[in-house]
C-alpha positions in Angstrom: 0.0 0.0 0.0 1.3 3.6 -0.5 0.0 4.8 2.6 0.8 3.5 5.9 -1.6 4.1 8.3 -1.1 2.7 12.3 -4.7 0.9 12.4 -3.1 -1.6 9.2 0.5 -2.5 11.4 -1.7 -6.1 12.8 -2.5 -7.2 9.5 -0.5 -9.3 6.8 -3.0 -9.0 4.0 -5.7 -7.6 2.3 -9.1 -9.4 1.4 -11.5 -7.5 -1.2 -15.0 -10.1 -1.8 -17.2 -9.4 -4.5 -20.5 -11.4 -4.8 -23.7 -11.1 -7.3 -26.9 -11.3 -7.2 -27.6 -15.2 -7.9 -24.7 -16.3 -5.2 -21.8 -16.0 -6.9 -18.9 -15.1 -4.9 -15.1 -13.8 -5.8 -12.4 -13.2 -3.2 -9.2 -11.6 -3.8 -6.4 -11.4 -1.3 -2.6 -9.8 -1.8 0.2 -9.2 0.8 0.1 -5.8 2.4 3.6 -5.9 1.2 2.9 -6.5 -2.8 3.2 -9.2 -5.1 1.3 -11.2 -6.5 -2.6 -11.7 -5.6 -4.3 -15.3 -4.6 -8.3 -15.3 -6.6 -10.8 -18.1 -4.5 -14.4 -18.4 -5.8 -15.9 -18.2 -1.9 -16.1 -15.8 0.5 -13.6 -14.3 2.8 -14.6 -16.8 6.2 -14.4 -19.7 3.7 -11.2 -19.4 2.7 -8.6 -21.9 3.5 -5.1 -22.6 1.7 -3.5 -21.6 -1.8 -6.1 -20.0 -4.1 -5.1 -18.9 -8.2 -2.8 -17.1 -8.8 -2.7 -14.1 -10.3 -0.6 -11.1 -11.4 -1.9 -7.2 -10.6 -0.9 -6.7 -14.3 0.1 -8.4 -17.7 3.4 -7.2 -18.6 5.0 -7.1 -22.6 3.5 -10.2 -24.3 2.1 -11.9 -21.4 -1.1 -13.5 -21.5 -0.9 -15.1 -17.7 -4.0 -14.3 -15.2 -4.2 -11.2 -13.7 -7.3 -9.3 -12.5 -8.5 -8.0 -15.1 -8.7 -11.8 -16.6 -10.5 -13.0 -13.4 -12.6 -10.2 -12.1 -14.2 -9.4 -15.8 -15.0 -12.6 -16.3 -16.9 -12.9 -13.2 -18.6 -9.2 -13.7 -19.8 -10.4 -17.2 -17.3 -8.3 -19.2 -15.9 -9.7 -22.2 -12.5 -9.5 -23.2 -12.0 -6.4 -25.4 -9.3 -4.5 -27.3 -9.5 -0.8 -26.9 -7.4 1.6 -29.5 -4.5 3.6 -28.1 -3.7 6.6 -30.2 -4.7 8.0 -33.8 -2.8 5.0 -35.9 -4.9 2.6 -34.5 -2.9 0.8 -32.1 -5.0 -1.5 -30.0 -3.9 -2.9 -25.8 -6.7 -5.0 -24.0 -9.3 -3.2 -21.8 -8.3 -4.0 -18.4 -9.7 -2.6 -14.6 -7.2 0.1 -15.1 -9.2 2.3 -17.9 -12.4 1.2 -16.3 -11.3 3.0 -13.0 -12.6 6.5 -13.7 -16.0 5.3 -14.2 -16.8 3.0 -11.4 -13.9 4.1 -8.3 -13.7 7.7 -7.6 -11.6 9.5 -5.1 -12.5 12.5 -3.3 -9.9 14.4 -5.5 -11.6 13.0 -8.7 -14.8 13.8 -7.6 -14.6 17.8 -7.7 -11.8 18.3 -10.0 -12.6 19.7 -13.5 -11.4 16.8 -15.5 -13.2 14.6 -17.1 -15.2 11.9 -15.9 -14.4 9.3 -18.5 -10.6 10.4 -18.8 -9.5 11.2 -15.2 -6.1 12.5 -15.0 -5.0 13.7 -18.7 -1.8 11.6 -19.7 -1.5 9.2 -22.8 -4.0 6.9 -22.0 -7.0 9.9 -23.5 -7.5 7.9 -26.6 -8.2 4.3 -24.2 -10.6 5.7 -22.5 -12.4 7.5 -25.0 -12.8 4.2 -26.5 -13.8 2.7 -23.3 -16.8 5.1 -23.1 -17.6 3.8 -26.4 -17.4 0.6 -25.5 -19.7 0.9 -22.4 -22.3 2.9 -24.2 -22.1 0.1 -27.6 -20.7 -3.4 -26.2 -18.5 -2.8 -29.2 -14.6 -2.5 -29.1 -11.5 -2.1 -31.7 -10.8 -5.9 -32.2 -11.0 -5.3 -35.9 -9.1 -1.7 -36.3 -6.0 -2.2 -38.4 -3.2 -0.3 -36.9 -1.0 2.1 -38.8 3.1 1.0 -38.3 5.6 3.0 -36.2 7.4 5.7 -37.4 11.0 4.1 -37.3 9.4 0.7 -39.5 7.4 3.5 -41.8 11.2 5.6 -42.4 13.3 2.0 -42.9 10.8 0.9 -45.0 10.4 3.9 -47.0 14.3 3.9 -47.2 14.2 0.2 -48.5 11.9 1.3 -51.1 13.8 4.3 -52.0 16.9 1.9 -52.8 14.8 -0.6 -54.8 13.9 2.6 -56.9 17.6 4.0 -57.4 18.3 0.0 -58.4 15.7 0.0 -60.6 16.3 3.5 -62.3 20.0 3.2 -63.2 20.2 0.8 -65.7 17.1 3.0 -67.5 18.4 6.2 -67.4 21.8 4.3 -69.4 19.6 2.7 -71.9 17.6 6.1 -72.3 20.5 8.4 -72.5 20.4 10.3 -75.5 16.5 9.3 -76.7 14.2 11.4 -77.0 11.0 10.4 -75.8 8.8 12.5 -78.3 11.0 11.3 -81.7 10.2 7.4 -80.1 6.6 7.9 -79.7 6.1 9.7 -83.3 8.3 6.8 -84.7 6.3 4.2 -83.1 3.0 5.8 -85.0 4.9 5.6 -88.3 5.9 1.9 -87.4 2.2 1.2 -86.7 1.1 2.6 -90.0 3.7 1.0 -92.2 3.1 -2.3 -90.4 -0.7 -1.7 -91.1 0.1 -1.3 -94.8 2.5 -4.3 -95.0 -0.3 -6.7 -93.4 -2.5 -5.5 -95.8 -0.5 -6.1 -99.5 1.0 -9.9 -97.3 -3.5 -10.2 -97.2 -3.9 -9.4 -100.9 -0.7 -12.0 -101.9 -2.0 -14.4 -99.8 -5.5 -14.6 -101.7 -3.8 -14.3 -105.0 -2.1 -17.3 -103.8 -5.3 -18.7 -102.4 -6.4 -18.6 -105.4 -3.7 -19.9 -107.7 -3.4 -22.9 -105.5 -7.4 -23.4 -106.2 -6.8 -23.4 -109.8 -3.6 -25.8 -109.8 -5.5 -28.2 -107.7 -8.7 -28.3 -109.9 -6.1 -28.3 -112.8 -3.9 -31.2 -111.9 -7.7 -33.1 -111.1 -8.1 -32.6 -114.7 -5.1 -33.5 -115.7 -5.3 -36.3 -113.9 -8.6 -37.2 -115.5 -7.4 -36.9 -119.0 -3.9 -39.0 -118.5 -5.8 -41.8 -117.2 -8.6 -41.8 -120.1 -5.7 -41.7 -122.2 -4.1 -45.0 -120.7 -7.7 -47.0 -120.7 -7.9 -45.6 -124.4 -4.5 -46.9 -125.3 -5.6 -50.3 -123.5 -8.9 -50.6 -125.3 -6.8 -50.0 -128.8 -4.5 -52.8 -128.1 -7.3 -55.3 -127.5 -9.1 -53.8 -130.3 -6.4 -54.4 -133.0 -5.8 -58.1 -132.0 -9.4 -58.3 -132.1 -9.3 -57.1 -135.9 -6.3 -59.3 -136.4 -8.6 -62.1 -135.0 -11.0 -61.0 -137.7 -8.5 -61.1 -140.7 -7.5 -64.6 -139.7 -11.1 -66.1 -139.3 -12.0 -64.6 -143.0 -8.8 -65.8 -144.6 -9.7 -69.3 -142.8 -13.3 -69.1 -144.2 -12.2 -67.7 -147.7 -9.6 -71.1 -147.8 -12.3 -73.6 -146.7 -14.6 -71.8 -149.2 -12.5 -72.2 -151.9 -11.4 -76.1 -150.8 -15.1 -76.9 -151.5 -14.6 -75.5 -155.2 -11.6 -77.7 -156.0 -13.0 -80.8 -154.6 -16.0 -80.3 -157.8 -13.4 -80.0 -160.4 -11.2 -83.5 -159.9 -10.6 -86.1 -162.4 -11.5 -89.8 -161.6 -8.4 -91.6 -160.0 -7.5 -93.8 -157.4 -7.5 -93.5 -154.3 -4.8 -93.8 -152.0 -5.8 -95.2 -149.7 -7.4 -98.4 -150.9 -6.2 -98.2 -155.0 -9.9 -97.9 -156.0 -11.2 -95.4 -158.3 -13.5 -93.0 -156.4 -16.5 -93.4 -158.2 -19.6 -92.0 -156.9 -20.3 -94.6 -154.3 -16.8 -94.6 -153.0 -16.8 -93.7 -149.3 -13.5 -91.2 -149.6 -15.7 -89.2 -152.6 -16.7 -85.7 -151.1 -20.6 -85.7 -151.1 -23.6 -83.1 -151.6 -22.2 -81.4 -148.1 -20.0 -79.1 -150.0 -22.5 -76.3 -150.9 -23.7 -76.4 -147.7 -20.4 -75.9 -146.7 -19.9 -72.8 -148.7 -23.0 -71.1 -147.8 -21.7 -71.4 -144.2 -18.7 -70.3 -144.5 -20.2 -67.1 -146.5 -22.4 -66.3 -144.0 -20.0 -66.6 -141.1 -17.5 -64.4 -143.2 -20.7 -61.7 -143.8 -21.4 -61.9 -140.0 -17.1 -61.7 -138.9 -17.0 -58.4 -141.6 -19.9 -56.8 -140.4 -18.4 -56.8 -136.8 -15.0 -55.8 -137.9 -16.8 -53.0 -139.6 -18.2 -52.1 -135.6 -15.0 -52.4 -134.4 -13.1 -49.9 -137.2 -15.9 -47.5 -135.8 -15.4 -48.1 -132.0 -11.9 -47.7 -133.0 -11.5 -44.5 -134.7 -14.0 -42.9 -132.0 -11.5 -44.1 -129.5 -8.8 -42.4 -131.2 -10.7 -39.6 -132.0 -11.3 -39.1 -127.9 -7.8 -40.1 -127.3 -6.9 -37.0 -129.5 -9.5 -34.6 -127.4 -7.7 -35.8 -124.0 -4.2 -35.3 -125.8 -5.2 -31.6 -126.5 -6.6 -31.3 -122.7 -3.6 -32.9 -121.2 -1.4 -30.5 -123.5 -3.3 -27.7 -122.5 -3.5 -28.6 -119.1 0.0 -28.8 -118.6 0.7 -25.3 -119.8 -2.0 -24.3 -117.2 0.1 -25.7 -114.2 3.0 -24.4 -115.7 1.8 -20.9 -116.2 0.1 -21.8 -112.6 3.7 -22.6 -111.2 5.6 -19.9 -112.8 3.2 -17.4 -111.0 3.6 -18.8 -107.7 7.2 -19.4 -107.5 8.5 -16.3 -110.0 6.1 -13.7 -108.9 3.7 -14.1 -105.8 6.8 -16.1 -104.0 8.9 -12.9 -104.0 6.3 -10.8 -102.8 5.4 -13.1 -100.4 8.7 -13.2 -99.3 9.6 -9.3 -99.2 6.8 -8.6 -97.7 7.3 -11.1 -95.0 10.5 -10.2 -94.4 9.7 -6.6 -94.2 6.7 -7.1 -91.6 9.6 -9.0 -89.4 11.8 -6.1 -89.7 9.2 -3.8 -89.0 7.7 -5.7 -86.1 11.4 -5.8 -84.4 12.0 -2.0 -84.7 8.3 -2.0 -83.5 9.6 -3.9 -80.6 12.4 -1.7 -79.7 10.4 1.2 -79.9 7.6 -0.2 -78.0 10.6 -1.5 -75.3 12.0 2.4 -75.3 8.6 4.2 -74.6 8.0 1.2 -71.7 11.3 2.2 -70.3 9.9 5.5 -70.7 6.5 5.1 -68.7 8.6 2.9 -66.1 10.9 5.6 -65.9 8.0 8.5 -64.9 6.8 5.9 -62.6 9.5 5.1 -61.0 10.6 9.0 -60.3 6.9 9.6 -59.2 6.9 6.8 -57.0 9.9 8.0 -55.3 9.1 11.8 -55.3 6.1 10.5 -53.0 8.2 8.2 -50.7 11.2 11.2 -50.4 8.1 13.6 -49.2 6.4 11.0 -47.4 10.5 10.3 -45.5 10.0 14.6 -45.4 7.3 14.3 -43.5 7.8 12.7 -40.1 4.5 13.2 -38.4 2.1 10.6 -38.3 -0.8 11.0 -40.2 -4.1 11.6 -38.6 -6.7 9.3 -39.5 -11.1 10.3 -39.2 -12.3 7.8 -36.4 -15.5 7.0 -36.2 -17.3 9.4 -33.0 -19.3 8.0 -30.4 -22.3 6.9 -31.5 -25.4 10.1 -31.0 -28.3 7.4 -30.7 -26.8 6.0 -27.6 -24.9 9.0 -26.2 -28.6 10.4 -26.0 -30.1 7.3 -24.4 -27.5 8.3 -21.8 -28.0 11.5 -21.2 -31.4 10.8 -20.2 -30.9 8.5 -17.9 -28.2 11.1 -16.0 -31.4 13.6 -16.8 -33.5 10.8 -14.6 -30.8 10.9 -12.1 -30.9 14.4 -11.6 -34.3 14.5 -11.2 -34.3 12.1 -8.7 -32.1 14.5 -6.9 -34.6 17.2 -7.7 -32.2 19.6 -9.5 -33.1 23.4 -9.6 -34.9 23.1 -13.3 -37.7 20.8 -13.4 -36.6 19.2 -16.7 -32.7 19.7 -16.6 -31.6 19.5 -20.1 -28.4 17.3 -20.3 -26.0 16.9 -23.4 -22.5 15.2 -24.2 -19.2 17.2 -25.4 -17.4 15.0 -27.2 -14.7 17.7 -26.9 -14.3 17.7 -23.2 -15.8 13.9 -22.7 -18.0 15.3 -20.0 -21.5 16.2 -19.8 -23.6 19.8 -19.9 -26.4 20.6 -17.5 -28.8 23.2 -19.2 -26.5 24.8 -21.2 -23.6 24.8 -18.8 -20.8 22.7 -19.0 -20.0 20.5 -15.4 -16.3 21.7 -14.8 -17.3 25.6 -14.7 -19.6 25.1 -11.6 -17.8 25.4 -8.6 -16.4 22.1 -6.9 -19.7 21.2 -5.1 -21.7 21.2 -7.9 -18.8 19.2 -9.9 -18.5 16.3 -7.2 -22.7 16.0 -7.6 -22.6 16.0 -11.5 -19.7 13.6 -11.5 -21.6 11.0 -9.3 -24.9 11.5 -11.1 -22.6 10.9 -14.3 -21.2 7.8 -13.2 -24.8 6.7 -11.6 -26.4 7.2 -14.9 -24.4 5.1 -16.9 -24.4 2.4 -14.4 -27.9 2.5 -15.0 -27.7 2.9 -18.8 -25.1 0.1 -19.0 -27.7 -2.5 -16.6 -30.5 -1.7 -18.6 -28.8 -1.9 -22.3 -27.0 -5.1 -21.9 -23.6 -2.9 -21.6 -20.3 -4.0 -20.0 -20.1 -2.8 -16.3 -18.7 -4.0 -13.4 -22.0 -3.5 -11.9 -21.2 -0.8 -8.7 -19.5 2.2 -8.2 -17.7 3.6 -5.5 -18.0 7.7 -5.1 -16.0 9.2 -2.2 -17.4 12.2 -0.4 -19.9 13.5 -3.3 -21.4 15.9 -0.6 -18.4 17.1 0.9 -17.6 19.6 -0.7 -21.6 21.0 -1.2 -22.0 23.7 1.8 -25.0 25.8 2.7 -24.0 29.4 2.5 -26.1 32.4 3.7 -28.4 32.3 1.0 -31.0 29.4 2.1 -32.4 28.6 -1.0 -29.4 28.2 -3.5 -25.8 27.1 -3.5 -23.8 27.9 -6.3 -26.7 28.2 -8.4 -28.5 24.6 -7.1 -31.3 24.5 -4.9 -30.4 23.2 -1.1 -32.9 20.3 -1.7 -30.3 18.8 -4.2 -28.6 17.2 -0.9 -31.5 15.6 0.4 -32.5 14.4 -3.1 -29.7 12.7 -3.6 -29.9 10.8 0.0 -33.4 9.9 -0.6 -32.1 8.7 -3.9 -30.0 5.6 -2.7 -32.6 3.2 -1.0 -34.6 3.2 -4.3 -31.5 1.6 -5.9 -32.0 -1.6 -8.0 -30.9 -5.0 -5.4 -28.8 -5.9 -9.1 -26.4 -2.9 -8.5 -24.4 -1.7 -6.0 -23.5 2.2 -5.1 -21.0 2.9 -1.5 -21.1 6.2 -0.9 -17.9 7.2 1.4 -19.5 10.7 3.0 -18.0 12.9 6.1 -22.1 13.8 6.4 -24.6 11.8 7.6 -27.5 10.7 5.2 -31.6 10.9 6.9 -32.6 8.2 9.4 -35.0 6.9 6.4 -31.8 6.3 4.5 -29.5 4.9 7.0 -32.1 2.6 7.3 -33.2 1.4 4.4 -29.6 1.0 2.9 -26.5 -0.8 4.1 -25.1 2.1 6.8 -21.7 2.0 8.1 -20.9 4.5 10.3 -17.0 4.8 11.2 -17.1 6.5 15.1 -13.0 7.3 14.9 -11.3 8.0 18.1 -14.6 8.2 20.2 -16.1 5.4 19.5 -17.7 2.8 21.8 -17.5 -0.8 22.1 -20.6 -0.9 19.6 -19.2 1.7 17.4 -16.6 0.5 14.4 -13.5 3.6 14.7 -12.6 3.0 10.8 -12.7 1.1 7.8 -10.0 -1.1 8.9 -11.0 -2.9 12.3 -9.4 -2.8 15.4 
């Protein structure tokens, strides 16, 4: 403890108990000395051997117990992260930040600062968002911090040599070019390109089409070669056909003419039996012969009557062969003509033009690479002419945060409005608004910290009454009691009977009759040099601390004897 009082030289250690409404119960106890604290989950008489423990504070990284992981737990208050300045960094709400609103000292109580932000330092921004957090159940868990300063300025720097990396070797391939002459020669590429494409697109139809008519010329050709060949074929079997014929007739004109010499013989022997062949003779040629004859005539009309077919089939087939020699010749100089186009003319412009889109497309190229260098180059120097005036300015930059919210500021401010008239403040309907410049509250146009101290201590603990009362019947995170030392101290009846520093004198007996109407789900301890009404003292939990003249009934102080 920092102060030493005599009454505390018996005891070793101090027990605080907190209980709720359905039974719960949470003891703490620490070492008058320091160190760490022991947590037991039963009250103070029940206690018996090591309890948890836990640390007053986290320190660094830590995430070991300390009481603000145990006692927010048990008052129903999840674990939140709060933001810390205007880059967004976020710490953990602990009892710390919440002190302002639910323990306040008799210095507290009447001094002009803030309720929410008690004694100005750098922890403003915490409990600002602490305030919000009460009054919305929502905290900064999601806010994205902005970096430090030192990691902003060596990062920046990093970049800044990345840049210079990058910029040297452009600056030695763009020494000496001229970025305008690059861009106007890049439109002249583009156009002859354009022009090239389009005489390479007329070639390639002419060839298109040349290649059609070779195709449907060599078909033909084709065609007319092998009707040539089946011609030739048919003209060899036709001509030993007609030789056939010549020998058949020549056969028929010998048999015909054998019949004719057998008629004109002399009588003589025979020589085959020495007889003379007489009519009877059986060797003698008989009546057959002109039968014979008239065969052979007819077979000879019949055999020159189909050679006369064939000599017709023949010269047709040569006439046709001659019609296919003609297309075949003619054919040929097609192909030829065909060929001589392709290879002595549309090759070579084929060719040139080709070879001319490749040499336009690689100074296109170059050019193209040149006026990329250029655009990376204007880039790059803007890029850094941001990051050497971002390095030039070493402030942090402020960022718009989101202000408290007005829906539920104003459900707050009427419940303080209830309070006060509870306490039956001078106006009848006391107006009461929220500066979110000071973080404290104005009373019918008059802000609390320009009323004298009296007034201050009894706006302060109607402040922190209100929003224990807003936060119980919203839902909100709250311990669930407050602790207000000596909120009527410092209020004093002066000559004039009716009003103190602008507050009627019933204000004092407003706010005693106040406290017995207290919900039993929350908890106010007032700590007051002046004695509340008998009807309050009995219908609340009175304590009255006798000092040096007290009896054997009496309690002298807070700590026992």
């Amino acid at each position: 403890m920092r102060k030493r009082v005599p009454e505390i030289e018996p005891y070793s250690s101090l027990y605080v108990e907190f209980g709720t409404s359905n039974g719960q119960v949470l003891t703490l106890k620490r070492d008058l000395s320091g160190g760490n604290l022991a947590a037991y989950h039963y009250s103070i008489d029940q206690i018996g051997g090591a309890g948890q423990t836990i640390s007053p504070r986290r320190y660094g990284k830590s995430v070991g117990d300390d009481v603000t992981s145990v006692l927010f737990p048990f008052a129903g208050i999840a674990e939140a992260q709060l933001r810390t300045n205007e880059q967004g960094k976020v710490q953990r709400l602990t009892v710390r930040n919440l002190l302002p609103i639910f323990l306040v000292d008799e210095i507290s109580v009447i001094a002009e600062q803030s309720p929410v932000l008690g004694e100005t330092g750098f922890g403003d921004t915490t409990r600002k968002r602490m305030f919000s957090f009460l009054l919305t159940g929502k905290d900064d868990a999601g806010v994205v911090a902005d970096e430090k300063r030192e990691v902003v300025n060596a990062r920046l720097a990093a970049k800044l040599g990345i840049i210079e990396d990058l910029l040297a070797p452009l600056q030695k391939r763009l020494d000496g070019v001229r970025q305008a002459e690059s861009l106007d020669s890049v439109e002249k590429l583009d156009a002859a390109i354009d022009a090239t494409r389009a005489r390479l697109q007329i070639v390639e139809l002419q060839r298109e089409r040349l290649q059609s008519e070779r195709i449907l010329a060599a078909e033909s050709l084709d065609h007319s070669n092998s009707q040539i060949i089946a011609i030739d074929e048919l003209l060899v079997r036709y001509e030993l056909l007609d030789e056939r014929y010549s020998s058949d007739l020549e056969r028929l004109d010998f048999v015909a003419e054998g019949v004719q010499f057998f008629d004109q013989l002399q009588e003589v022997t025979c020589p085959l039996c020495d007889q003379v062949m007489t009519a009877d003779h059986a060797h003698i040629a008989d009546d057959r012969s002109a039968a014979i004859y008239d065969a052979a005539k007819a077979e000879a009309a019949k055999i020159l009557a189909q050679r006369s077919d064939l000599g017709a089939a023949i010269a047709d087939l040569e006439d046709r062969r001659k019609a296919h020699v003609v297309i075949v010749k003619e054919l040929s100089q097609t192909l030829q003509q065909i060929e001589t186009g392709l290879k002595s003319d549309l090759a070579p412009k084929l060719r040139g033009d080709v070879e001319r889109l490749e040499s336009l497309s690689d100074k296109r190229l170059q050019l193209e690479t040149i006026r990329n260098d250029f655009d990376q180059y204007d880039s790059l120097m803007l890029l850094r002419q941001q990051i050497e005036d971002a390095a030039k300015d070493g402030r942090p930059k402020s960022r718009d945060w989101e202000p408290l919210p007005a829906a539920a500021l104003l459900v707050f401010c009427r419940q303080v409005e209830a309070v006060l008239k509870e306490w039956q403040w001078h106006s009848a309907e006391p107006r009461v608004e929220f500066d979110q410049q000071t973080f404290d509250i104005v009373v019918d146009g008059q802000a609390r910290q320009s009323h004298g101290k009296g007034v201050r201590a009894l706006l302060y603990s109607a402040f922190v009454l209100g929003l224990l009362r807003y936060c119980a019947a919203n839902g909100r995170p709250h311990p669930g009691f407050i602790v207000i030392d000596s909120p009527l101290t410092s209020y004093k009846r002066g000559r004039d009977v009716k009003l103190n520093d602008g507050v009627d004198l019933g204000l004092e007996d407003g706010f005693w009759s106040s406290m017995p109407n207290t919900s039993a789900d929350l908890q106010v301890i007032i700590i007051e040099n002046k004695e509340p009404p008998a009807a309050v003292q009995t219908g609340t939990h009175y304590e009255w601390f006798s000092g040096a003249d007290a009896t054997d009934r009496d309690r002298a102080g807070f700590v026992p004897n």
